[in-house]
C-alpha positions, 0 to 999 in steps of 0.5 A, a space after each residue: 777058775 776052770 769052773 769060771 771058764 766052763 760056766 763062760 763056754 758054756 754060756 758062749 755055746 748054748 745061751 743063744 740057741 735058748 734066746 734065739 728066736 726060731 726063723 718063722 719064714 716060709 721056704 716058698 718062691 713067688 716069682 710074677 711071670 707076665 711083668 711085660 704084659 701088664 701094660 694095657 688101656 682102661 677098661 682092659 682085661 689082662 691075666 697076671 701070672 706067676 707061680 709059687 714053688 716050695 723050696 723046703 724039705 716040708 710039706 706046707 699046709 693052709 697057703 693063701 695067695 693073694 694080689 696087692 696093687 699100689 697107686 704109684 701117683 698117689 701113693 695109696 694102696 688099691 682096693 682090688 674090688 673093681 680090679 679082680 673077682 679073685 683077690 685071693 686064691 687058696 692053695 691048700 698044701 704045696 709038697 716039697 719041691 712042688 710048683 704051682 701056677 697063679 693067674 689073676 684076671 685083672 680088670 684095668 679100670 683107671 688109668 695111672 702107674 701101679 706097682 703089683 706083688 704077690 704075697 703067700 701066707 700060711 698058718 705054718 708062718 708069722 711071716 708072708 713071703 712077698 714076690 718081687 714088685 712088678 710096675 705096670 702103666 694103664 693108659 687113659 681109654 680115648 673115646 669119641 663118644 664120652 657118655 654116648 651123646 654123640 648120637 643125641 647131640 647129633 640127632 635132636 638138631 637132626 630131627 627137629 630141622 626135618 620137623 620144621 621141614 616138613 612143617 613148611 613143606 606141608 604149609 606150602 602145599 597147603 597154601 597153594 
């Protein structure tokens, strides 16, 4: 029976450090600075920034940084193409303790509400570490002059009432 209930404490004791799967997360911090700033019109350019931090006792090597926007109204993700040069941003290794800024040039190319986080990876990691989501509204640009056809749908009736002008004038002082 006391071999039973060794075998048993045993069991208890040790078995779910075997089974149990290893915390592959990243001690990192991502935290979006500028989430009041974001607000703009079509055709704005902002900067998002934010910082990562290492919150561990390791040094962490091979960080990638890299944006991700979301369509609120239409519930798609946004391809950052248009909106930024710089999708991602190679961070190297963060020591310890160490706190690094992340600014993004944003370009604001339609207008709608997005949502906006930051996401940090490492090979180090099976899981990315992901910022709080920051909402942010673009407003449509107002433009009196939509294509610049002002100035021709101005200028050709313009242009030609001056020709048929001149064109009677010159007939009247020929005619006498």
């Amino acid at each position: 029976m006391k071999k039973y209930f060794a075998i048993l404490i045993f069991a208890c004791l040790f078995l779910p450090i075997f089974f149990a799967r290893a915390d592959t997360s990243l001690p990192l911090s991502i935290d979006i600075l500028s989430p009041n700033t974001l607000n703009g019109t079509a055709g704005d350019f902002v900067t998002v920034q934010s910082q990562i931090t290492n919150t561990g006792t390791q040094p962490i090597s091979d960080v990638t940084t890299y944006l991700s926007l979301v369509d609120n109204q239409n519930k798609l993700p946004v391809d950052l193409e248009d909106w930024s040069a710089e999708k991602g941003l190679f961070i190297g290794t963060i020591d310890p303790g160490q706190t690094m800024p992340l600014d993004w040039k944003i370009h604001f190319v339609k207008a709608g509400i997005y949502s906006l986080i930051v996401v940090a990876d490492s090979s180090a990691s099976e899981i990315p570490q992901v910022s709080k989501t920051t909402h942010f509204q673009v407003n449509p640009k107002h433009n009196l002059n939509p294509g610049k056809v002002l100035p021709v749908a101005l200028g050709m009736p313009i242009v030609v009432l001056l020709v048929m002008a001149m064109a009677t004038y010159k007939r009247k002082k020929e005619n006498g």
